[in-house]
N, C-alpha and C positions, 0 to 999 in steps of 0.2 A: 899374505901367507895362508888365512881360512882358505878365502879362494881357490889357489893353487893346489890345495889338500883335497878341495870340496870337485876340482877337474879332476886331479888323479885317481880320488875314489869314483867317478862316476865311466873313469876310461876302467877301472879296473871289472867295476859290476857288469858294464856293458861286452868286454870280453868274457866274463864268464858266464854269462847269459850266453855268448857265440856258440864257446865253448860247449856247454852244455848244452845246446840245438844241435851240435854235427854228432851225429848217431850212426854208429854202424849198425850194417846190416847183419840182422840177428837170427840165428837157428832154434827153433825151437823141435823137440821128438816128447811128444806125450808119454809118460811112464817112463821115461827115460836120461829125464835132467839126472836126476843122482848115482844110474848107470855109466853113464859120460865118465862121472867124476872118476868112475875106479881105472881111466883111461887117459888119467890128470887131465879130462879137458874141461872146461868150465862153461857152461853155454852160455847165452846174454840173452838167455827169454826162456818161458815154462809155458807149456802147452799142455790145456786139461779142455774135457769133452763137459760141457754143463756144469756140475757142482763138483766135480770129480777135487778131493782136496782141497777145495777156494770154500772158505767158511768152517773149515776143523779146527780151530785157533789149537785145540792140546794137541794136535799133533806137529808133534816136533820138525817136522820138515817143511811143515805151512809156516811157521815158525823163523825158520831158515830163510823161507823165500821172501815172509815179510820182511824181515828185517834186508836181503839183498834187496829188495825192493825199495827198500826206504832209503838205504846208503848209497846206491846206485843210481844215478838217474836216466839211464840207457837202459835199465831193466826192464823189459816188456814182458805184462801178464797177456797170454791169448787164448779166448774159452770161445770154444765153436758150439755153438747151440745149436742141436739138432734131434729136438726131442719133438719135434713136429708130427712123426707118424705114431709116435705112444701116445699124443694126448689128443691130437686133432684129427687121426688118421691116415687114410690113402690121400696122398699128396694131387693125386690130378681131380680130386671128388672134393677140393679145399672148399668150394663156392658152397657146396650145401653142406659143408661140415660149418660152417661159418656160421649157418642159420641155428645152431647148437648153443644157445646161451650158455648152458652148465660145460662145455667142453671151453668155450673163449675164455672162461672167467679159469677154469685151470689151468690155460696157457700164462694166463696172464699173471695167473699167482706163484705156477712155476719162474718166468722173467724175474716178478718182484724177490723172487725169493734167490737169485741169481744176483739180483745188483746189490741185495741186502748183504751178500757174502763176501763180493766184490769191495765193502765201499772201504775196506781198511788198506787196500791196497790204494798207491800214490796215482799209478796208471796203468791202463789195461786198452784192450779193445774183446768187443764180441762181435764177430761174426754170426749173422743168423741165417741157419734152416739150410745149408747150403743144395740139395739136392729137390725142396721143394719153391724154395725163390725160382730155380728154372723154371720149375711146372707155374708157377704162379704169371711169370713174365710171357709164357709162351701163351696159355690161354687168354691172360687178360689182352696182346698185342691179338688176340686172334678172334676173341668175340666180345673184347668191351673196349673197343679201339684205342688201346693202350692206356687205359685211363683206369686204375685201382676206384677212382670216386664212383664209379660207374658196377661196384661191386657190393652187391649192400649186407650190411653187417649188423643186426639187432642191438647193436652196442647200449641203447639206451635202457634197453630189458637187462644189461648184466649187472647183475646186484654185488657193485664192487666198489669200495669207498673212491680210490682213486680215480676211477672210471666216471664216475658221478661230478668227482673234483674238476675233472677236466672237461666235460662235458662234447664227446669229440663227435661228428659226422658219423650217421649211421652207414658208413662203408668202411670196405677195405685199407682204403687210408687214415681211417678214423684208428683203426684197430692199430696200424702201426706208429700213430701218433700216440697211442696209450702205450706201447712199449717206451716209445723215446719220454712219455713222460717220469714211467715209472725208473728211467733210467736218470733223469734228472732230477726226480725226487732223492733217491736213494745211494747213487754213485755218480755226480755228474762229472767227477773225472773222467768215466769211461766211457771208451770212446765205443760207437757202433758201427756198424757194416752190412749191408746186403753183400749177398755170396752171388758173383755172377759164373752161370757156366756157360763153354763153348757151346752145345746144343739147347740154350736157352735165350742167347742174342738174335739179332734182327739182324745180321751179317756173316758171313765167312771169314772168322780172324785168321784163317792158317794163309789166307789169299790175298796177299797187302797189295793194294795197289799202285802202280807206279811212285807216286807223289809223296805216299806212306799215307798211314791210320791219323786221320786228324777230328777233332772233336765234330768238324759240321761236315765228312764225308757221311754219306747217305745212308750208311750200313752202321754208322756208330750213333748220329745225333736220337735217333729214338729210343735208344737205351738210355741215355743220362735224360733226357727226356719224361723218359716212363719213371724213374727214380725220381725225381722233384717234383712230379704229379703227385706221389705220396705227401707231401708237406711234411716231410720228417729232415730235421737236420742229420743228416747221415755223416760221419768226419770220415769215413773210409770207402772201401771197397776190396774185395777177397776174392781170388780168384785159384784154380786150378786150370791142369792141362788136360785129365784123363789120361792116365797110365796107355801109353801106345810107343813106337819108335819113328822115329821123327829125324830128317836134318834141322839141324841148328838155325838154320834159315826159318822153317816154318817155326821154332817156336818164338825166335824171335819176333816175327810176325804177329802170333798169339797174345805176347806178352804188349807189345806197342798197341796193338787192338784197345785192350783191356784197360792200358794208361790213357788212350783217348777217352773211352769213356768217363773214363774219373776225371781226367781234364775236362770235361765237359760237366761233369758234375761241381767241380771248381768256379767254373764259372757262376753255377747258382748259387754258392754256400759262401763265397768268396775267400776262404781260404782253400790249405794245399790238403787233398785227400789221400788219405792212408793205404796206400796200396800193399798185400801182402797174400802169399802162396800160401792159400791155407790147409795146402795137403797135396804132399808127393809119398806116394804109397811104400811101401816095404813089403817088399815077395820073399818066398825061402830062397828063391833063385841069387836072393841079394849075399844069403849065406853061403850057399852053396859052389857058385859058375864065377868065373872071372868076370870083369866089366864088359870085355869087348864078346860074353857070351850071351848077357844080359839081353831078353826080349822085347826090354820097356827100357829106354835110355834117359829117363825125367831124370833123376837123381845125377846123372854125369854130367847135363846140361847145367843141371845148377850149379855144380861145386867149379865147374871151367868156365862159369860165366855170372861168378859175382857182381864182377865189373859192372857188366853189361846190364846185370838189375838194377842195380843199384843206379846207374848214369840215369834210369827209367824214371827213378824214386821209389822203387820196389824198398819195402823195408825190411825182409826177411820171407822164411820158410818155416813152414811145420813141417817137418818131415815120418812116416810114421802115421794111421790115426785108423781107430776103429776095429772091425771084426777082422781085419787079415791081419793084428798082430797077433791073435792069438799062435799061441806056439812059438813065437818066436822072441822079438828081445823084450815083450811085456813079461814074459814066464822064463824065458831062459839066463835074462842078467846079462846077456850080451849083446853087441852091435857087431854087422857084417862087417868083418876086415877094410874092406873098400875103404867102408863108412869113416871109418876109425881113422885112419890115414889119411881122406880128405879135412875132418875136422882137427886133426891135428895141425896139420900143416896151416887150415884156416886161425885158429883161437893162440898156436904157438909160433905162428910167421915164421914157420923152419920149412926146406925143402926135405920129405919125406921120402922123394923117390914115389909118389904113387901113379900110378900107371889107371887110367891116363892122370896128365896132372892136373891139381886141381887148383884152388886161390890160394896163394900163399899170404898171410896176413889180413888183417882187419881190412874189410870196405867199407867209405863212408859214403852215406847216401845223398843223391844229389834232390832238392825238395822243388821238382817243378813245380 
């Protein structure tokens, strides 16, 4: 009888371990989680730019989301760090900003002070730097033959206890080993991410070729390449499209590009990398024009082709981020109709009528 008790609790634990691995794919709009809500929709992720909110414990909505965070185990926190050109500068001049002891050490204490905020949440990912990782990939593949070690970083001048602790390579890679360290001092739930963009790769993702985007075609293997030349365990990858209009063909394209190289970053980390859109913009046009007026078609692509991310192991979208919300649902309290009626139909699995249509009901992501 133990026995038989001692199988059926361990079939039951091992289902809800299943159970709680199959994650759908989650939406997240900065400034905009508790906006949703006056639209009865509930979103399955929060999206804040750096400290924005994460570490207010008296405010009551930090509050809120800990505790959905702790009840929930699908809840994903997402913080895009991109405070690079306030502390470090011009992003293509990174190399001799780098030579700046007193500017490394306040990047470094802004991080610490980011995972320090971080660490009461269950899980999260951050995204870093998303606009100057291009700049960093495109120079380093261009004049330190794709090699960050080959960048040198006074790291041993920076009078920083953790810095000291770790004692890391005076380069580039050194510098982003002292992130991942301070991130496993301080929150090692949290997972990280380099931000890759289209005009910062070694390839043309809108132009797949025959066979499709696979981890050792010649335009993706030196990008997962140049990422594990850092020595940093990275668990993700972020990506964007850049706001343009597009057929559904090229973004698919884009989007399979981008999973190769995380597939290929799989390969070094040995497990499955966290793939996830870490920004499709919001224009007035989105309040304004019907869909099929719209200039930039990113946001249609995604809500008609959850599926399609998800089959990828895309694990979500931020939608929303930065200087063009102002004026609109960061200050106004409201979401473009559109909007409203795609996420309805996604979080409440009802046909809405939206035009065009969009996913109806949860998608669970497939974990290449």
């Amino acid at each position: 009888m133990k026995r038989i008790f001692l199988l059926v609790l361990s079939v039951v634990i091992l289902l809800t371990h299943s159970i709680a691995q199959k994650q759908p794919f989650w939406i997240a709009m900065p400034k905009a989680y508790f906006i949703a809500q006056k639209y009865g929709i509930t979103l399955n992720a929060y999206a804040v730019r750096n400290q924005a909110y994460v570490g207010k414990f008296k405010n009551p909505n930090v509050q809120k989301l800990l505790v959905r965070a702790k009840s929930n185990p699908n809840f994903m926190m997402v913080v895009t760090s991109d405070k690079w050109h306030l502390i470090m500068g011009d992003r293509k001049k990174f190399v001799q900003a780098l030579q700046d002891t007193h500017k490394v050490r306040l990047y470094f204490e802004y991080v610490k002070h980011l995972f320090q905020n971080l660490s009461p949440f269950p899980r999260g990912i951050v995204n870093f730097e998303p606009d100057p990782m291009g700049s960093f990939s495109k120079v380093i593949r261009s004049h330190y033959k794709g090699d960050p070690r080959l960048v040198p970083v006074p790291l041993d001048k920076v009078n920083m206890p953790e810095v000291k602790e770790l004692n890391p390579p005076n380069n580039f890679a050194g510098f982003w080993q002292v992130i991942d360290y301070l991130r496993r001092k301080y929150a090692p739930q949290i997972m990280i991410a380099p931000t890759i963009k289209v005009w910062g790769t070694s390839g043309k993702p809108a132009q797949e070729p025959p066979k499709g985007w696979t981890p050792d075609d010649p335009q993706v293997k030196p990008m997962w390449q140049y990422y594990a030349r850092y020595g940093v365990n990275w668990d993700g990858l972020a990506f964007n499209f850049n706001g343009k209009k597009r057929p559904d063909s090229v973004y698919r394209s884009i989007v399979r590009y981008f999973c190769a190289v995380a597939d290929g970053m799989s390969r070094v980390y040995h497990k499955h990398m966290y793939k996830f859109i870490w920004k499709v913009k919001i224009y007035k046009f989105h309040y304004t024009e019907p869909p099929e007026k719209w200039p930039v078609n990113e946001l249609q692509f995604i809500f008609r082709n959850i599926p399609f991310l998800a089959s990828q192991g895309v694990h979500g979208v931020v939608i929303g981020y930065g200087n063009e919300l102002n004026g609109l649902y960061a200050k106004k309290g409201t979401l473009p109709p559109a909007l409203v009626c795609w996420l309805k139909e996604y979080f409440l699995a009802k046909d809405f009528g939206c035009k065009p249509q969009g996913t109806i009901g949860l998608v669970y992501v497939k974990e290449k």
